[in-house]
NUNU-556039 format. One line per 10 residues: their letters; for each residue y, x, z of C-alpha. Coordinates in steps of 0.02 Angstrom, whole numbers, plus 32768, in hexadecimal, padded with zeros to 4 digits. Each point is the difference from the previous one (the first is absolute). Example, Ala and Ser with C-alpha at 12.3 -4.5 7.8 and 13.67 -1.06 7.14 Angstrom:
<recs>
AS	7F1F 8267 8186  80AC 8045 7FDF
</recs>
This chain:
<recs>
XXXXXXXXXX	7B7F 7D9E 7C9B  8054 8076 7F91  806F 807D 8031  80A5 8027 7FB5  8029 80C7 7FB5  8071 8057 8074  8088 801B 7FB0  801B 80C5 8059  7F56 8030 7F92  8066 8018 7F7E
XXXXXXXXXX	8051 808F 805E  7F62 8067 8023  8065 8065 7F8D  8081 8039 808A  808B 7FC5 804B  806E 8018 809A  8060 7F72 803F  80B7 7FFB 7FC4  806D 806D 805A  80A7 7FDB 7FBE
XXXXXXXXXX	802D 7F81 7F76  805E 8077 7F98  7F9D 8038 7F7E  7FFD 80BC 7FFD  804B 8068 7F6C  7FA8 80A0 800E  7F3A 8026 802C  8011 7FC1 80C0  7F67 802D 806B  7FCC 7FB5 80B0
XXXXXXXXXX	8048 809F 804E  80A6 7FBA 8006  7FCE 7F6F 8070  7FE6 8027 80B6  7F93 7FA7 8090  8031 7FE9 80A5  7F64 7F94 8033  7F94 809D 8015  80A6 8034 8092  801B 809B 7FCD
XXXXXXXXXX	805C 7FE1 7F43  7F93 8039 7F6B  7FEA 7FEC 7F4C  7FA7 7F6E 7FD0  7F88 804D 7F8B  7FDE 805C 808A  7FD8 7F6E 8068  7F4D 7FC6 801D  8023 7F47 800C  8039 7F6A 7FA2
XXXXXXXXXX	80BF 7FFF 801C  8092 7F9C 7FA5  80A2 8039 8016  8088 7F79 7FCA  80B3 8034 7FF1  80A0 7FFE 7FA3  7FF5 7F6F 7F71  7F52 7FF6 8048  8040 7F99 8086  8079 7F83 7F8B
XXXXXXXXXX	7FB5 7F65 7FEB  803D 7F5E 7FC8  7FDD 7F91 8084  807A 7FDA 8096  7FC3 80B0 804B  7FC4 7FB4 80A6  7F39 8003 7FF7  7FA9 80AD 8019  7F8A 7FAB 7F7A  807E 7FF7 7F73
XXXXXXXXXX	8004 80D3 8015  7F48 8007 8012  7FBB 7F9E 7F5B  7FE8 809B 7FA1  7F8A 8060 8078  7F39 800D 7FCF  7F9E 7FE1 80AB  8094 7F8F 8047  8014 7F4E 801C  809D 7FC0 802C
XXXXXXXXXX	8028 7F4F 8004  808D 7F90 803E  7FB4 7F61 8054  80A2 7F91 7FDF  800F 8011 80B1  8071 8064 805B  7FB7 7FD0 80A8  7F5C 804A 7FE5  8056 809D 7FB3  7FA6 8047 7F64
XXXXXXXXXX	7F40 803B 7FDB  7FF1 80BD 7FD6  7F49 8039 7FEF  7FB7 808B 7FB2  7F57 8028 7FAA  7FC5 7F55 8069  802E 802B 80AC  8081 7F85 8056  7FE0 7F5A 7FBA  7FAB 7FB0 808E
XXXXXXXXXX	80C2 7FFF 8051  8032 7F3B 8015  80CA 805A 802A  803B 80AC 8000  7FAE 8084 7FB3  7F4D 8049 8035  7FA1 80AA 7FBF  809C 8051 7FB5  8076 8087 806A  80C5 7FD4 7FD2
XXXXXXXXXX	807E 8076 803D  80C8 800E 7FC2  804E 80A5 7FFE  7F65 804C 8087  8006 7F53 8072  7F72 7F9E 7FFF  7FF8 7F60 7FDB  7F60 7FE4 8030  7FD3 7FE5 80B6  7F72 8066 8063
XXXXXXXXXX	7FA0 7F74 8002  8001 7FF8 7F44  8075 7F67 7FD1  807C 8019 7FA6  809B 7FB2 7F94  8077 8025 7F70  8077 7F97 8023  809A 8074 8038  7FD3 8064 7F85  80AA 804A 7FAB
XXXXXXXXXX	7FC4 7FE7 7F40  80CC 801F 7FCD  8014 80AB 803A  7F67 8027 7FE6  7FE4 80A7 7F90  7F56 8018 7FFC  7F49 7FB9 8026  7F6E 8056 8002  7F4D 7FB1 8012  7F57 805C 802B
XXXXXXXXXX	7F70 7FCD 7FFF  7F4A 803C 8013  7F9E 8064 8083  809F 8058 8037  8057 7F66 803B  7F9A 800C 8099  8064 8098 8041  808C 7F77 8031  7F8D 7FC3 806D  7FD0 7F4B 804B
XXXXXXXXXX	7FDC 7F83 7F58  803B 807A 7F75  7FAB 7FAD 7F6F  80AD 803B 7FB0  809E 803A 8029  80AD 7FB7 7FB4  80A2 8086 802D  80B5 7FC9 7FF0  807C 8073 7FFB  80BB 7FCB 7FE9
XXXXXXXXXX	808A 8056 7FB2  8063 809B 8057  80A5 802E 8029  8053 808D 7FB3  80A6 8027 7F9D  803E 7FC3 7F94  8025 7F52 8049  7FA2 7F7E 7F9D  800A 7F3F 8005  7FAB 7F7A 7FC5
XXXXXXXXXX	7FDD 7F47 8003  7F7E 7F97 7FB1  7FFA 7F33 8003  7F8F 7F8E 7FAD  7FEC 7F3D 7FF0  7F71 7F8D 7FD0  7FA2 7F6B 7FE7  7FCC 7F97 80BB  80B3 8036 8029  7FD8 80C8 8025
XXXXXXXXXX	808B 805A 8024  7FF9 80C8 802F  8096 8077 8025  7FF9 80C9 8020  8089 8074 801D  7FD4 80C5 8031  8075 808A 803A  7FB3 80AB 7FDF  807C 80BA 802A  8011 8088 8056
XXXXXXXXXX	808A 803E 8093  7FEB 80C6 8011  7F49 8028 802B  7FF1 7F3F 8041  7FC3 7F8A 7F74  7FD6 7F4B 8002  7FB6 7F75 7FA9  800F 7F34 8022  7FD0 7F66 7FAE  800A 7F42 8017
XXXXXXXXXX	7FAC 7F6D 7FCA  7FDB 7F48 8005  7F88 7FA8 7FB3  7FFF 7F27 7FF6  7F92 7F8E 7FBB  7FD7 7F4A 7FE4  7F44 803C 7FCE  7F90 7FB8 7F84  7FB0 7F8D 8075  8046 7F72 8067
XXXXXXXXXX	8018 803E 80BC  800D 80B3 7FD8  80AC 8050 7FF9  802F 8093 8049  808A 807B 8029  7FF7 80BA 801B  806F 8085 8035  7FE7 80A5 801C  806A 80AA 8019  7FC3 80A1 7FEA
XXXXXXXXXX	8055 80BC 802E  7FDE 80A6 7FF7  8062 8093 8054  7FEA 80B2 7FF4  804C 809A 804C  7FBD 80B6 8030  7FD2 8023 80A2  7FD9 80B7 8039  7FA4 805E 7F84  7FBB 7F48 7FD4
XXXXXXXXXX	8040 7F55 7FAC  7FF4 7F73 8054  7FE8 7F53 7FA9  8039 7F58 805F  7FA5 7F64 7FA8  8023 7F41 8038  7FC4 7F62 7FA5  8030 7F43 8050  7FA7 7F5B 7FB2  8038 7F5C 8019
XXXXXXXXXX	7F9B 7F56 7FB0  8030 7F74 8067  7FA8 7F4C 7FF9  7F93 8040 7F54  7FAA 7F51 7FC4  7F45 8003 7FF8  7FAD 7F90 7F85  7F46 8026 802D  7F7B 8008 7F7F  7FC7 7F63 7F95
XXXXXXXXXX	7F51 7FD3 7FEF  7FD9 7FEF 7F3B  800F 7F52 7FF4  80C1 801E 8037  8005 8082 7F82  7FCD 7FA8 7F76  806C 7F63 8032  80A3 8061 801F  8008 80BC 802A  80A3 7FFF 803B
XXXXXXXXXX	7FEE 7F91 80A7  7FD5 802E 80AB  7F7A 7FC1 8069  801A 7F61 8055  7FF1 8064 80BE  8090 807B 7FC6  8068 7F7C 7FE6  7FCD 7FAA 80A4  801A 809E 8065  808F 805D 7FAA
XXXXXXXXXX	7F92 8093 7FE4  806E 8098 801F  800C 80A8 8031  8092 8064 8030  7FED 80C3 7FFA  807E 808D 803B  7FD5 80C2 7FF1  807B 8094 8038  7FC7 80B9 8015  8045 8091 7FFD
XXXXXXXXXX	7FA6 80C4 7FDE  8027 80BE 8004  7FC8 807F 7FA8  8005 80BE 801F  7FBB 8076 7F82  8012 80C8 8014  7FA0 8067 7F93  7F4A 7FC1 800D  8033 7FA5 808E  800F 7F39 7FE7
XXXXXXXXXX	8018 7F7F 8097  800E 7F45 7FD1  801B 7F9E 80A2  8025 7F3F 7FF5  8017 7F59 8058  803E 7F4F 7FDD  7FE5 7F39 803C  7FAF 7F84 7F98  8020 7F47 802A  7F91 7F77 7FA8
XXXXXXXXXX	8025 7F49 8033  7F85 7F7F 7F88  7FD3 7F47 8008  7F50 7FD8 7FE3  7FC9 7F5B 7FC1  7F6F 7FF4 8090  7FF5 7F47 8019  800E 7FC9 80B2  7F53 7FD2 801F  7FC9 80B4 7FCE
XXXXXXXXXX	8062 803B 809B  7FAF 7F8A 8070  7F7D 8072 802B  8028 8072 809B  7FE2 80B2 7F86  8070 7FC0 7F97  80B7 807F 7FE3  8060 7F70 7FBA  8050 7FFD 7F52  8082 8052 8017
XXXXXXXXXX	801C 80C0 8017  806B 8088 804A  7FFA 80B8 7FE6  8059 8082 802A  7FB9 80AA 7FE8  8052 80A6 801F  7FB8 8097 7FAB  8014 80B3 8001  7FAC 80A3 7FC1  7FF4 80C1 7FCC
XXXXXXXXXX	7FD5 8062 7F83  8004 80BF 8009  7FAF 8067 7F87  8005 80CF 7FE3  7FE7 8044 7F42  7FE2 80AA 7FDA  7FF0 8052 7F54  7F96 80B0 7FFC  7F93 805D 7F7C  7F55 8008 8022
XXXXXXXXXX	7F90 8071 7F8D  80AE 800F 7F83  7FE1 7F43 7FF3  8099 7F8B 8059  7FC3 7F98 8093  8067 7F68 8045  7FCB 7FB5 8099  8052 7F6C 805C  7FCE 7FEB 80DB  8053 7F69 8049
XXXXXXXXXX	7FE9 7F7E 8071  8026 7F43 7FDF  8027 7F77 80B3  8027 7F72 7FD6  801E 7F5D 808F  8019 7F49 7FEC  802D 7F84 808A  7FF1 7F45 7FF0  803C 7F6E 805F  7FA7 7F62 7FC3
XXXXXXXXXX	802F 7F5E 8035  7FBC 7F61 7FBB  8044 7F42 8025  7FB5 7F48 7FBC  808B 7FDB 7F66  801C 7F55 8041  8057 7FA8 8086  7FB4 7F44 8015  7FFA 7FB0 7F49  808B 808E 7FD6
XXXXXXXXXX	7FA1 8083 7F9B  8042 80B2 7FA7  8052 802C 80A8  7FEB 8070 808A  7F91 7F9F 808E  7FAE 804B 809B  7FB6 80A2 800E  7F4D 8023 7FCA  7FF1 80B9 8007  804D 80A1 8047
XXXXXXXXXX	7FA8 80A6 7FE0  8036 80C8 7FFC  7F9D 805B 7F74  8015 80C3 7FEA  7FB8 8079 7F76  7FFE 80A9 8000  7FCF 8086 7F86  7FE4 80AF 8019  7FDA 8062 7F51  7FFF 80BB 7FE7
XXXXXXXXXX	7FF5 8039 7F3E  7FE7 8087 7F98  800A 802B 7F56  7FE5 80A0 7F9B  7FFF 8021 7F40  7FCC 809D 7FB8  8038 8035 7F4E  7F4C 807E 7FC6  8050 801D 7F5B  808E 7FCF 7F95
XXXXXXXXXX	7F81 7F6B 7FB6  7F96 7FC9 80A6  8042 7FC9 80AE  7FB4 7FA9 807D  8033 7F86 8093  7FCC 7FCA 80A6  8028 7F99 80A8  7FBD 7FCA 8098  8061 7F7F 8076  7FC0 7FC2 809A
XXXXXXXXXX	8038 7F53 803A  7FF8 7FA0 80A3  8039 7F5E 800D  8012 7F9E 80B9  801F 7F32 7FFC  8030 7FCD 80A9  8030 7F39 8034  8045 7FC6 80A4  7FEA 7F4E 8005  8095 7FA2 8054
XXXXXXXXXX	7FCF 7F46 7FF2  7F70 7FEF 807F  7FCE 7F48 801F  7F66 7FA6 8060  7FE0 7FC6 7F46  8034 80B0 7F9D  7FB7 8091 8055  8054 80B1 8002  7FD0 8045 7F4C  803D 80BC 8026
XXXXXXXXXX	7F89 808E 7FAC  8014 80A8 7FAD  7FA9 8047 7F81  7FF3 80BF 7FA4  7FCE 8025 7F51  7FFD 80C3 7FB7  7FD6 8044 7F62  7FDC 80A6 7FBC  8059 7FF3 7F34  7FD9 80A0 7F96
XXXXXXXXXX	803D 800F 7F54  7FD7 807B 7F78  8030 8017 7F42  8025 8073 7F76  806D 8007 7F6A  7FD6 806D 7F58  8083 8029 7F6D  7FB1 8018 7F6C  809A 800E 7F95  80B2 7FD1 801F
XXXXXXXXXX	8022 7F5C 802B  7F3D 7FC4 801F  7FBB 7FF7 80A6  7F71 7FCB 8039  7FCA 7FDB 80C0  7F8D 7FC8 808B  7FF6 7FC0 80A3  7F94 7FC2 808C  802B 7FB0 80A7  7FFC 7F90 807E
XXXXXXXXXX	8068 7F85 8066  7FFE 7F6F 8092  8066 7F64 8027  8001 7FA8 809F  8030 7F44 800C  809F 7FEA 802A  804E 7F9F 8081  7FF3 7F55 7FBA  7F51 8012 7FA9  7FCE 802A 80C3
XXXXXXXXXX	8068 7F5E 8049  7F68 7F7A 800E  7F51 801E 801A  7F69 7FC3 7F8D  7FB2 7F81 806E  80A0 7FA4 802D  7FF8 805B 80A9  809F 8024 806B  8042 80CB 7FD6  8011 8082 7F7F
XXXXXXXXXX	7F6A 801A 7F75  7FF3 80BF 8044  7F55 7FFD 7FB0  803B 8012 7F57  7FE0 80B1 7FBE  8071 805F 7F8B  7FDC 8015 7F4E  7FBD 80AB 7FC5  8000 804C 7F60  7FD5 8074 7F71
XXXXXXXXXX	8072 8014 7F5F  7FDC 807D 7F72  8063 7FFB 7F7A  800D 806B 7F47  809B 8002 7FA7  8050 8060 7F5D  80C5 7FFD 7FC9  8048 802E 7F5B  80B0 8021 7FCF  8044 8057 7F67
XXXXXXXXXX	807B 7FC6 7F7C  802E 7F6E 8055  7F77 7FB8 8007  7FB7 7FED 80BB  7F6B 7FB2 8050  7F73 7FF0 808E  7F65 7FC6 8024  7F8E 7FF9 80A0  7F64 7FC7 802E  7FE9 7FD3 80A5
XXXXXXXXXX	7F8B 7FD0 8099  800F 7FB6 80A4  7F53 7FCA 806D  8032 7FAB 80A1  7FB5 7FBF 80AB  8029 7F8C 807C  8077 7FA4 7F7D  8087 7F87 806F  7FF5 7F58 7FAA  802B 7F68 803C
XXXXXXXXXX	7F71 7FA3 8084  8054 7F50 8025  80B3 7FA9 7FEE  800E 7F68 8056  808D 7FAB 8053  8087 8085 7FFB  7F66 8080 802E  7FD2 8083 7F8D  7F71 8074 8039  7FB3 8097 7FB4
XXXXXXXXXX	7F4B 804F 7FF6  7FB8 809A 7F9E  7FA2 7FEB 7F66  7FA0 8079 7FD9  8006 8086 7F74  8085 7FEA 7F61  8009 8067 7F71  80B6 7FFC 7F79  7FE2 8077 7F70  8050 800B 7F4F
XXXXXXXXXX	807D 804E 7F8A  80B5 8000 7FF6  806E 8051 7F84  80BD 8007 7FB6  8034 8022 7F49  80CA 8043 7FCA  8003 800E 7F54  80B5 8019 7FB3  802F 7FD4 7F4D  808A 8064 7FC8
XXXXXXXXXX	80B0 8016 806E  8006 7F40 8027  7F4F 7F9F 800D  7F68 800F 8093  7F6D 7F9C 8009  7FC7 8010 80B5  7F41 7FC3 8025  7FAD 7FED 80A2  7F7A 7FB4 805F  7F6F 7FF0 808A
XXXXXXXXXX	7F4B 7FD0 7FEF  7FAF 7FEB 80AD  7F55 7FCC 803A  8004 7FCC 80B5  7F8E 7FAB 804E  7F95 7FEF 80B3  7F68 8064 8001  7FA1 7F9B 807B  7FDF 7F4E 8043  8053 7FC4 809A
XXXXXXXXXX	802F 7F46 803B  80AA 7FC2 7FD3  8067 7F5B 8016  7FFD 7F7E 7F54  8094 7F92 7FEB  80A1 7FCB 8063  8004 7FE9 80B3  7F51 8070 8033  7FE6 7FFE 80BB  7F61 8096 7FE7
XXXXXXXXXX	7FA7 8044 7F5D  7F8F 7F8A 7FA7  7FD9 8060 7F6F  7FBF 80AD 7FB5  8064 8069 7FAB  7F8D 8057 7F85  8002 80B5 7FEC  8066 8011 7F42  8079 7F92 802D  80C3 8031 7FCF
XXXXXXXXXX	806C 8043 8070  8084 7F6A 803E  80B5 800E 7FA4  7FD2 8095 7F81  7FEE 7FE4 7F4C  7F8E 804B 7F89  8090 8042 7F78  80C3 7FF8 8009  8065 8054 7F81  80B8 801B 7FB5
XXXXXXXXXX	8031 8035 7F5C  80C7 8002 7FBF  8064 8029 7F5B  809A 8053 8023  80A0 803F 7FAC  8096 804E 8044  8052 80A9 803E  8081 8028 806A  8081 7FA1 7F8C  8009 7F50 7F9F
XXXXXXXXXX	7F95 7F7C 7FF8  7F57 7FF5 805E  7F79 7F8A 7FF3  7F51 7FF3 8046  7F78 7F7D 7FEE  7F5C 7FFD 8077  7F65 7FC6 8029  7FAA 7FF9 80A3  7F4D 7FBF 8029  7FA8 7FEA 809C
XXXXXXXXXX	7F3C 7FD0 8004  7FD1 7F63 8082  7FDE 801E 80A2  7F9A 7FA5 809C  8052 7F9C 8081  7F7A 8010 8079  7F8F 8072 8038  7F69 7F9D 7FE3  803B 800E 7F49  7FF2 7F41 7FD1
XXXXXXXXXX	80AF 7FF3 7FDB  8056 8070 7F8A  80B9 7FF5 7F8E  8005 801E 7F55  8043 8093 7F9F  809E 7FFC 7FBD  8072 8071 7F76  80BE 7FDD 8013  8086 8041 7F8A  80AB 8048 8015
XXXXXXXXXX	8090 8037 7F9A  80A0 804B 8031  80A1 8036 7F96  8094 8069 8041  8077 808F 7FE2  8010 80A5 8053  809F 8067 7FFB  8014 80B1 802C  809D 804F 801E  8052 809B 8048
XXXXXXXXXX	7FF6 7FEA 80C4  7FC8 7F38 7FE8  7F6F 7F9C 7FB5  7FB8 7F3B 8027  7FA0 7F86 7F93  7FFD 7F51 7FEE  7F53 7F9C 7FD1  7FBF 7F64 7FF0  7F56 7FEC 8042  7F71 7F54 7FEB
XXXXXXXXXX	7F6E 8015 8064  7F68 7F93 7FD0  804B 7FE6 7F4F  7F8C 7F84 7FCB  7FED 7F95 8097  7F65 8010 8033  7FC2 7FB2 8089  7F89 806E 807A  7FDB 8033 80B7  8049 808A 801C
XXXXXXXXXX	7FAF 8036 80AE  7F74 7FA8 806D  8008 7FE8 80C0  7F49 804E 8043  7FA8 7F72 8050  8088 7F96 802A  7FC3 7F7B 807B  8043 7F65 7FA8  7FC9 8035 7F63  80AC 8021 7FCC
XXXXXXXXXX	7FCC 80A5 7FAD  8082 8010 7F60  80A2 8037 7FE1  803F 7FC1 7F5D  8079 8099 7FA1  80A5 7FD6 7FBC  801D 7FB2 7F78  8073 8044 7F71  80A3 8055 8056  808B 8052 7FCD
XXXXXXXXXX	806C 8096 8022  80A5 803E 7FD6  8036 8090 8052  807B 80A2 8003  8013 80A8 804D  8076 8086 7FF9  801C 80A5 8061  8092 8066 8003  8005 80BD 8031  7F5D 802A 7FA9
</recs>
């Protein structure tokens, strides 16, 4: 088989992922960019890591703005990809890890503005993300990932937009093809020593696919004021989705016959899920001092399309589910700045608890021949996770051209389940469980000139199986799988950044050995089970290219090649509807859901006035649908093109753009379900869409 050329070798040259979209008019160099993924803020060419920092135009895209994947198609190591389903919410993995994840998002830490996101367990979503007032995004990646702690194979930060005189406002809107509509207004200002910032949005759509329109809404607020000798900073973020279609995945024949339809069983059942999210967070920050402390409620309601005579069995939790899970944490961390040996020293000592409580109920979705409805109950359970981390970091600057870097974070995570539907038939299925891990991190940076850096770094990291990976056990039997082991790892990566004149770049090379990989055992009847596989390894190359041409023109390049693949032979299920492994996985076989090359390349012109226009290309390798390997998607390149015009005025400036994703129509699978049971593994992308949209901001 032959393999495609990544397209990021052509950036062995250099390159650090774009920053801004404006193209610089003077000699900028990485200095001016700063990292907050390292905690304590630094220069990125100071930074031993891969990190991409979007923000300003960086962020503008010219889609309907409410996929984290539309902001993310520009990062080397990253793959972001709607699934045409808003029920599922999106898949985010990067360099490989996450794509085993049949729903939320697995492998990757999410936080907005210091919340996380992700769950102790390890689970998280995007989905109340606030992508309109967002102001920045930063990404890392690599060895020092693990210093977030439980299933850092990345890290994705959101920060939104502050308060602060003078009083700014703003409002965006955009409509589309399959009836998307999206509206966002923000208030930004300032009272005395008091500012604030709020936004707004709503988000509807028909979808792509039959049986899969949604509605989102969302509000997001910031508040800050000085207290004492410190400033406090109030943060609160509500989600609302309600009665989000699900169309479930297609099996190919489907695909080829008509990507747009919905299995026959979502139809039958009304497959559904309702979602609602409120939190609210505080932080205090005085001097080195910085205390993040948090809690919110997460509500899921979602109709399963488990036929009856699935549930007839007395293990069974029904088909349709209930949860409602509180959470809550802290994170307090100390940094102090010294000179040791003339030579500045930063180090960072904090401690990271973090608590989720879950209240899972499960009911049959029928009622006599009545089906998609809420029957009798099946299931009642308490689950509680708990993680107790203490960190620290230290970089040392030795001379004005070498620094080095360094962390250690301890993590201990408790699963605890109080079963509350006892039977003669269902036994009591209550169990706790413990996992720790030890995750050191080391690297080093060296300037050899200004605006070159090259760095480093070595660690490793863990991640436990989260609640739902643990709900069913491997042999069918009645309780939780608490014999699944976490995965551990090893990651070493080398990396080297230019920027001068312009022109910026990076490049990395990178390696991650794993054991105990979580894959999936069985699925069967509404049953998913787990197991450990054995040794992985994901290595390759990722890079990013800026070249500008003149005031007006950019060609932007970028792109992953990544070898992943198990290391060793273990038994595996073949084919839809697998009650126990009847097959061998042999050792060389790719890693489920990753693909070997993905890259993006785009012609732009524009400045901060007049016309703009952009045309793109983006191109994702195949990928497997099952872990046995035997069947896999093709790859696919889809192209985009965009139009618009930016205005800049005294205290106001707003664009309007037209946008057509998938300009040629091409018909491809955009994202695979891992194993599915019914052999339903694809989900078709969209076809060609359109986009018209304006913004405009006053007070700026």
């Amino acid at each position: 088989m032959t393999r495609p050329i990544p397209f990021c070798l052509l950036a062995v040259a250099g390159v650090a992922q774009a920053q801004s979209h404006a193209v610089p008019t003077d000699p900028a160099t990485l200095d001016r960019v700063q990292v907050v993924a390292t905690r304590a803020p630094r220069a990125i060419e100071r930074t031993p890591a891969a990190v991409s920092v979007l923000d300003g135009d960086a962020l503008d895209t010219a889609g309907n703005g409410a996929t984290l994947s539309e902001k993310l198609a520009t990062v080397p190591g990253v793959l972001a990809r709607t699934r045409q389903n808003f029920a599922q919410d999106e898949q985010v993995s990067i360099r490989g890890f996450g794509t085993r994840a049949s729903f939320g998002i697995r492998s990757v830490r999410l936080y907005v503005d210091g919340i996380p996101a992700t769950m102790p367990d390890g689970q998280g979503q995007v989905s109340h993300f606030p992508l309109g007032d967002a102001a920045r995004i930063e990404l890392l990646r690599g060895p020092f990932a693990a210093l977030y702690g439980n299933g850092a194979g990345g890290v994705v930060l959101l920060e939104t937009a502050d308060g602060g005189a003078p009083t700014r406002a703003g409002v965006d809107a955009s409509i589309g093809t399959f009836a998307s509509r999206r509206l966002g207004v923000h208030l930004r200002g300032a009272a005395g020593d008091v500012d604030y910032a709020i936004g707004a949005s709503r988000f509807s759509t028909s979808g792509y696919r039959e049986h899969s329109a949604a509605t989102r809404r969302g509000v997001n607020a910031k508040l800050g004021l000085p207290l004492g000798e410190g400033r406090l900073t109030l943060v609160a973020n509500a989600f609302d989705a309600p009665d989000t279609l699900d169309p479930q995945g297609l099996t190919r024949e489907q695909v080829e016959a008509d990507p747009r339809q919905a299995s026959a069983g979502a139809l039958r059942f009304d497959t559904r899920k309702s979602a609602q999210q409120a939190q609210l967070g505080a932080v205090y920050d005085r001097g080195g001092l910085h205390v993040l402390a948090y809690g919110g409620r997460r509500h899921v309601e979602q109709v399963l399309s488990t036929p009856p005579e699935a549930q007839r069995s007395p293990l069974s939790a029904g088909g349709w589910i209930d949860l409602d899970s509180p959470f809550a944490g802290v994170d307090a961390r100390w940094s102090w700045h010294r000179d040791v040996a003339a030579r500045p020293l930063d180090v960072v000592l904090g401690v990271d608890l973090e608590q989720q409580r879950q209240s899972r109920r499960g009911y049959e979705n029928f009622v006599g021949s009545d089906v998609g409805i809420r029957g009798a109950r099946r299931a009642e359970q308490q689950d509680r996770v708990r993680s107790v981390d203490p960190y620290l970091q230290a970089t040392w600057d030795l001379s004005p051209a070498w620094s080095v870097s360094g962390g250690l974070r301890a993590s201990r995570v408790t699963f605890e389940s109080d079963d509350a539907y006892v039977t003669a038939d269902n036994p009591d299925d209550s169990g706790r469980v413990r996992y720790s891990a030890v995750s050191p991190v080391i690297g080093a940076t060296w300037r050899p000139a200004r605006g070159v850096s090259f760095y480093g770094a070595l660690g490793r990291g863990f991640e436990t199986p989260t609640f739902n990976e643990l709900g069913y056990r491997s042999d069918g039997g009645s309780g939780l799988n608490f014999a699944l082991r976490p995965m551990r790892m090893r990651n070493a990566e080398l990396g080297a950044r230019f920027a001068r004149g312009g022109v910026r770049g990076e490049v990395a090379l990178f390696q991650s050995d794993t054991r105990d990989e979580l894959v999936v055992n069985t699925s069967i009847g509404g049953r998913t089970s787990f197991r450990n596989a054995g040794p992985t390894r994901r290595r390759g190359i990722e890079g990013a290219l800026r070249l500008p041409f003149g005031d007006a023109w950019r060609f932007d390049l970028g792109g992953t090649w990544l070898d992943a693949e198990f290391r060793s032979t273990f038994p595996a299920c073949v084919g839809s509807g697998c009650r126990a492994p009847v097959a061998d996985v042999a050792a060389g076989t790719p890693l489920t859901g990753v693909p070997r090359s993905q890259a993006f390349a785009a012609l732009r012109r524009g400045s901060d006035n007049g016309l703009q226009w952009q045309l793109d290309a983006q191109h994702v390798g195949g990928v497997g649908a099952t872990t046995a390997g035997d069947v896999r998607t093709d790859g696919y390149t889809v192209v985009g093109a965009s139009i618009g015009w930016r205005v800049q005025r005294d205290r106001e400036h707003g664009r309007v753009y037209l946008g057509v994703a998938n300009l040629l129509d091409r018909r491809y699978v955009g994202s695979v379900i891992v194993n599915d049971a019914n052999g339903r593994y694809f989900e078709p992308g969209a076809g060609r869409a359109l986009t018209l949209g304006v913004e405009w901001n006053w007070g700026d």
